[in-house]
N, C-alpha and C positions, 0 to 999 in steps of 0.2 A: 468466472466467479472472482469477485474481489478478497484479497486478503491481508491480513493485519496483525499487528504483533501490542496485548499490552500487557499494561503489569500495573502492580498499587494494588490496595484494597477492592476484592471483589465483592465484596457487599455492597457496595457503591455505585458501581459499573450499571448505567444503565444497560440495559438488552429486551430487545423480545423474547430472546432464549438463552439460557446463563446452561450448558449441558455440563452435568457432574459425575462424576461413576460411583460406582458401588460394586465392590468386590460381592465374592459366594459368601453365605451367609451374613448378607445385608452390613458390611464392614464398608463402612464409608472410605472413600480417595481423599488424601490430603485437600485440595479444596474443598471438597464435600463434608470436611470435616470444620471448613471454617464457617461454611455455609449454613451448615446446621449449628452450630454455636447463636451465629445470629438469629437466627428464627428461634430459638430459646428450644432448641430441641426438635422441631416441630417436621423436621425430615424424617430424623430417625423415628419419630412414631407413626408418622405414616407406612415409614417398613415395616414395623412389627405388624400392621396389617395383613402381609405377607402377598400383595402385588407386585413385588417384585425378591427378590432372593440374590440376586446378582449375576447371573450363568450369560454368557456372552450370548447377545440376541435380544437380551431382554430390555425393555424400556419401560418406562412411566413417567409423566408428562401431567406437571405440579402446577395449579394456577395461584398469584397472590399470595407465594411464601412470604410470610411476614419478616421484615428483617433484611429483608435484599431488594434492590432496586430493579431489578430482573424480573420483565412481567409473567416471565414463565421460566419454570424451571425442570429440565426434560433431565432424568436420570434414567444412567445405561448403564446396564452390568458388562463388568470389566472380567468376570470369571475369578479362579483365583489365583491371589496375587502374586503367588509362587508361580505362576505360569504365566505372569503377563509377558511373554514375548512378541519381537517387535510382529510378527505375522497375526495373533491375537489383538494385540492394541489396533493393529488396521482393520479388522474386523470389528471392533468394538466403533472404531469412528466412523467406517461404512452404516453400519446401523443407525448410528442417530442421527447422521445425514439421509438419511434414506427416511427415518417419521420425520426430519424437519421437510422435507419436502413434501408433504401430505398434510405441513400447517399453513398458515397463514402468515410465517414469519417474516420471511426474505431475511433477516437476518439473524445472526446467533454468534454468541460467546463459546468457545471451545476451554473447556475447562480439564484440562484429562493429562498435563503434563507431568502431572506428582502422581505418584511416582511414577518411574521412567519405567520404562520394560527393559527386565532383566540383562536384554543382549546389544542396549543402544543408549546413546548421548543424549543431550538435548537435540542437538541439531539433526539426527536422524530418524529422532521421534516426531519432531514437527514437521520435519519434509514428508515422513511416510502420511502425516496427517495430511495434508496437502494435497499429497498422488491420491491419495485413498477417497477423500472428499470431493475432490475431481473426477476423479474417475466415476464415481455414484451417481454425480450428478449431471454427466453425459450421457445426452439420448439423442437417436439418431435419427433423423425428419426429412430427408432433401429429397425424399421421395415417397414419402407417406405424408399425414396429415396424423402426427402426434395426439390422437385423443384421449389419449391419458396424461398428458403433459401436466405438472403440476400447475396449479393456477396461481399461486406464489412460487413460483422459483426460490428455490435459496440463491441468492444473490451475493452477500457478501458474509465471509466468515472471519471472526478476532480468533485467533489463537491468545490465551494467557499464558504467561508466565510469571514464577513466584518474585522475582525479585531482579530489580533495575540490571543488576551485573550481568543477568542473563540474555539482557534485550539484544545485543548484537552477534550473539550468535543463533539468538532465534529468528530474527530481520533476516538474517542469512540465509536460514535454513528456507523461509518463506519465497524467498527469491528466487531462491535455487529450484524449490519445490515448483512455484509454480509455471516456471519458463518449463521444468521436466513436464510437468503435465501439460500445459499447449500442444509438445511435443507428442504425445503421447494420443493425444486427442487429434491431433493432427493425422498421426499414423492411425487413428483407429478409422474417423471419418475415409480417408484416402480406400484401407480396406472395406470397407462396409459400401460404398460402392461398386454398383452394377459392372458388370465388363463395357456395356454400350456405351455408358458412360464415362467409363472411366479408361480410357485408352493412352496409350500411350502418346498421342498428342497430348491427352487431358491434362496426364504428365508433366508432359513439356511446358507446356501455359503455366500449372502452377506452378512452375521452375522459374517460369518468367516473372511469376507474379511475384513472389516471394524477394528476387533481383530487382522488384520497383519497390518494394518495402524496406529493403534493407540496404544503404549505402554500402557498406562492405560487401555483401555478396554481390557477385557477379555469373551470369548465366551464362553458359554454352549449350548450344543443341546441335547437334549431328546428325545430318537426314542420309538417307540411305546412297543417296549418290556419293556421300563424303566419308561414309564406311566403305564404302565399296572399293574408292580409294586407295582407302588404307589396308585395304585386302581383308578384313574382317570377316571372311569367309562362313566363320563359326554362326556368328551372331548373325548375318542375315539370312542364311540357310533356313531360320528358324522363322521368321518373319515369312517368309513366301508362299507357306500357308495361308496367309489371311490376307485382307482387305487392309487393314490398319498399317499402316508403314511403320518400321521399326523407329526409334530414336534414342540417342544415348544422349543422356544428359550430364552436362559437367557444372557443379555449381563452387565454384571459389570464395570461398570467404577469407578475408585475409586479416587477420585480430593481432596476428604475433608482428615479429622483427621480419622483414625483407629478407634475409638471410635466412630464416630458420624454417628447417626442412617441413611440408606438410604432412599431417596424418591424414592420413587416404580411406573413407565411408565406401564399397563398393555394396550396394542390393541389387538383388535381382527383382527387377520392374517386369515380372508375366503377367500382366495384364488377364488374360485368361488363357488356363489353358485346358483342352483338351487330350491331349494326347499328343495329336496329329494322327499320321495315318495310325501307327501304335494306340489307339480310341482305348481310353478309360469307359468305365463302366460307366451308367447312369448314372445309378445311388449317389446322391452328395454332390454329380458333380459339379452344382450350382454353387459349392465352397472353391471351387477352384479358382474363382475372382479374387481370394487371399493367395494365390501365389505371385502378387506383385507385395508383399507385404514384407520383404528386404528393402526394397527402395520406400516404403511407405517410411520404413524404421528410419531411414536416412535424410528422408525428406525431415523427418519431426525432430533427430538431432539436428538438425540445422537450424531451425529455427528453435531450437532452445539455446545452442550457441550463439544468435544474431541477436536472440534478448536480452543473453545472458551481456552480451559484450566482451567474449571471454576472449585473451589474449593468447593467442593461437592460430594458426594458421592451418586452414581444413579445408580438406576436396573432398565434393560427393559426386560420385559417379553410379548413374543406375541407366545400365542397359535395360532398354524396354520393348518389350512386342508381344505377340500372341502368337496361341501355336495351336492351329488349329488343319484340321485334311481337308484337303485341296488340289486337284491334278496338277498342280506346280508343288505342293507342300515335299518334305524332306522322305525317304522314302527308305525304310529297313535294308542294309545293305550299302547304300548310297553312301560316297566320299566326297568329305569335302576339306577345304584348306584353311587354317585360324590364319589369324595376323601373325604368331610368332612363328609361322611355315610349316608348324606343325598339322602333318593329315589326320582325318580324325575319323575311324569307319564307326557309322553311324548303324548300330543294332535295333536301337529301340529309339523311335522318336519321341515318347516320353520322358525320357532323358534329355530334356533341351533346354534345362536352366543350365547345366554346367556350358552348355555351347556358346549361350550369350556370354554369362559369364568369363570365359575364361580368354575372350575375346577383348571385355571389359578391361579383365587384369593384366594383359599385357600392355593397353595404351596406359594404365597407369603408372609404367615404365619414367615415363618420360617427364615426369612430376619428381622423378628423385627422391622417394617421398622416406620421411621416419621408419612409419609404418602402414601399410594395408589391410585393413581389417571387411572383408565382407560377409555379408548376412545374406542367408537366403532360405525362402522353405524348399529344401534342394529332395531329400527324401523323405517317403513312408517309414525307410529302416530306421531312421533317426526315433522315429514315435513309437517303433515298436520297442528298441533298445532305450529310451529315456524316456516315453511319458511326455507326458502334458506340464512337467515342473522346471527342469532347466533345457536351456540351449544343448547344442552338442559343440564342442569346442573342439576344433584341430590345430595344432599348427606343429611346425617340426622345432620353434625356438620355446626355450624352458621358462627363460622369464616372460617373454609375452606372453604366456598362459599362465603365469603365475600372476602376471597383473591384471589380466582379464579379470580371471575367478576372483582375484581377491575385490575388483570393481563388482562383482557381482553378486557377490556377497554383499559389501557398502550398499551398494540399490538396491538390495532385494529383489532382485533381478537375475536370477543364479542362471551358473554356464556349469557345463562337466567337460572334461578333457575325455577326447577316446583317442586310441591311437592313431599315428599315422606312418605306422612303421611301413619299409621298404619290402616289407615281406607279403605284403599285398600288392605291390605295382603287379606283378608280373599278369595276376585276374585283367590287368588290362590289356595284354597282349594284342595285335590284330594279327593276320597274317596275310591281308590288303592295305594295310596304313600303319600309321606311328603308332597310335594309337585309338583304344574303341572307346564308345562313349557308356559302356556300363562295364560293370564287373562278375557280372553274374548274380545268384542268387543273395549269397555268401558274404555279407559286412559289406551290405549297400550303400551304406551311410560312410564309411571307410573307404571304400573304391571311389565314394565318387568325390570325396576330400582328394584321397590321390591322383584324382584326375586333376584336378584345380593346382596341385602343387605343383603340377608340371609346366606352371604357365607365371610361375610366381618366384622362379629362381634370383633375381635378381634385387630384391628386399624384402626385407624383413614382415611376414604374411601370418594370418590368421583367418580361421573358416566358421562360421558360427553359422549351423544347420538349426534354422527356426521352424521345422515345420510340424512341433510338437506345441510352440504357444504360441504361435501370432495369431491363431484365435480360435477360440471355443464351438461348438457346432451345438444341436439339441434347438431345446426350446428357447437357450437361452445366446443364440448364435449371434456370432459379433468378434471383430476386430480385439485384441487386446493391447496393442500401440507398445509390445515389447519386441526389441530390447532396449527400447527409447531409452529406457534409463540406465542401461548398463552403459550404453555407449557415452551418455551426458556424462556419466560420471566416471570414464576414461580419460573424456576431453577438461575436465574439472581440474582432476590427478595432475593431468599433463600440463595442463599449463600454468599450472601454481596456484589456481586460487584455490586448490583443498591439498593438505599437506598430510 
């Protein structure tokens, strides 16, 4: 979807759809207050009809208001105005994205910047417009035949604003917004694919493709003979199970100065997993095709920074395979050796994101890098301790987590710190190896951060356990393409263009 920034007189403004709000009890939004002036009233007595009242969800959809150049005029309740925060305002523009898709418009005026919600600027009310508009208007077809697909698309959306002064930080916010959503769309698509499909070759290719689209990014792929090499013990132990050949992918984008150190993207790319011999239940476990949705999140920050052009220098790295039983697969009991020589006795082979993983984070060693930040949907414990609302956040350093959360907060895109105190390693004891790959029942989500930190002593590290949002299950099951935007807006931070 296209999008646009204007400003001037909106009486004026041609559109197909000029969308206006209306607070609880039919109290007109600053635009919607200039907009009824010109029609000489003729909105506000359509309300006192009482079709609409304002309570967030609500719509109505005006033809031939007199006085405006807008051949339609779609008015949303905004709730009330004491509560318009920013999580509300995205709901308010989810909604009328959502009837403009069920007209005939293809296009429309977003009219909803006055007033701002309570807890945000211009520029992160328009960006949230943006993700939110995007996101609504994402459906997913590469293996259905969409028939419900809108027959006009919304195509292209104007955001207004009141006044010229404001235009260059709402251009910003537009720009910003919608490279985050590509991104985000990107990760959502990547999850929402099948495992048959979407393999860790599949991976690879769009790793490749992305390296033909983008002058600065460059691609690396690693086949199993050249992990093997590198003694990466962890990460293909985990592959041997399957058919599908492991591949760790490294994609270099280079924005910043030659000299200056990279921030390091690590996901975990499982492709699917089952278990291994450790066999997960039935129930659901067709959602197991979102445990590559670390590497999804990484792939989508990359191309929001390849759009963005952002001056930075950024490595993505996403170990990928399946893990599936198999008379060669990894077997309870079973030891084996990482890259950092670390042995690893293997209790439960459903525990096998931390093995690629941490296999990952040691070759990102050699990058020298700022910082390392990986994402993974590593555990259930995580979704049982946080829910479906933020990330789980680890790391043993105070300001990296204090810039995380505060970027997560900025995106709407929230993380929580849990601990990662020393008073857990010990749950990992083995008394066959260095160490075991679970920690028992007891702070799952905690053990198995501790396992990870074992492999990360040498820079500056962060753990973000996603397996509470990267996506929803039910009737309305699908990718959510987070923490696209917590991480775009790390790499924003960092490299100057948001201060």
């Amino acid at each position: 979807m296209e999008f646009k920034v204007k400003t001037g007189d909106l009486t004026t403004h041609k559109t197909p759809c000029l969308v206006l709000g209306v607070f609880d009890r039919r109290k007109l939004a600053g635009a919607a207050e200039a907009a009824d002036r010109a029609s000489g009233g003729q909105i506000s007595a359509l309300l006192k009809k009482g079709d609409l009242d304002g309570e967030i969800g609500q719509t109505l959809m005006l033809y031939d208001v007199p006085g405006l150049a807008a051949e339609r005029v779609l008015l949303v309740g905004c709730g009330k105005k004491k509560e318009l925060t920013r999580a509300n305002a995205r709901k308010v523009v989810a909604c009328a994205i959502g009837l403009l898709q069920l007209t005939h418009c293809g296009d429309a005026t977003l009219a909803l910047s006055e007033p701002l919600p309570t807890d945000a600027d211009l520029y992160a009310a328009l960006r949230d417009s943006v993700l939110a508009a995007q996101d609504k208007v994402y459906r997913y077809s590469q293996t259905k035949e969409d028939k419900k697909a809108p027959k006009t698309p919304l195509k292209r959306l104007t955001l207004w604003v009141g006044g010229k002064q404001e235009t260059g930080a709402a251009e910003q916010a537009v720009r910003h917004g919608h490279a985050m959503a590509n991104g985000v769309a990107l990760a959502k698509e990547l999850g929402n694919l099948p495992g048959n499909i979407c393999t860790p070759s599949y991976l690879a290719d769009k790793a490749q493709q992305l390296g033909k689209d983008f002058k600065a990014l460059k691609v690396e792929v690693l086949n199993e003979d050249k992990m093997a090499e590198l003694g990466m013990g962890a990460l293909l132990s985990v592959s041997r199970g399957s058919r599908e050949p492991a591949k760790l992918i490294i994609m270099h984008y280079k924005g910043g100065k030659s000299d200056t150190k990279p921030v390091v993207l690590v996901g975990k790319g499982l492709t699917f997993d089952a278990g291994g011999i450790s066999l997960k239940s039935a129930a659901e476990m067709d959602e197991m095709k979102y445990d590559m949705c670390g590497g999804a999140s990484v792939f989508g920050t990359v191309l929001a920074a390849c759009e963005l052009g952002l001056p930075i220098n950024l490595i993505a790295v996403v170990p990928s395979s399946e893990n599936l039983p198999d008379g060669a697969a990894n077997k309870p009991g079973d030891i084996v050796t990482s890259m950092s020589g670390q042995t690893i006795e293997i209790l439960n082979t459903d525990a096998e994101g931390r093995l690629i993983l941490c296999d990952a984070l040691t070759y990102c060693e050699r990058f020298d890098p700022a910082v390392v930040i990986d994402m993974a949907t590593l555990t259930g414990a995580c979704v049982v301790a946080l829910g479906k609302h933020p990330a789980g956040l680890f790391t043993p350093d105070d300001r990296l987590a204090e810039e995380i959360l505060k970027a997560g907060d900025a995106a709407a895109d929230r993380a929580w710190r849990l601990p990662l105190w020393d008073d857990y390693q010990p749950q990992l004891d083995s008394n066959f190896a260095d160490i075991a790959n679970i920690g028992g029942r007891e702070a799952g989500a905690v053990t198995a951060a501790c396992f990870l930190s074992r492999f990360t002593k040498k820079y500056r590290w962060a753990h973000l356990d996603i397996a509470g949002i990267a996506w929803v299950g039910g009737k309305e099951k699908g990718g959510t393409g987070r923490p696209v935007a917590l991480l775009t807006q790390i790499l924003l931070e960092r490299s100057g263009v948001l201060k």
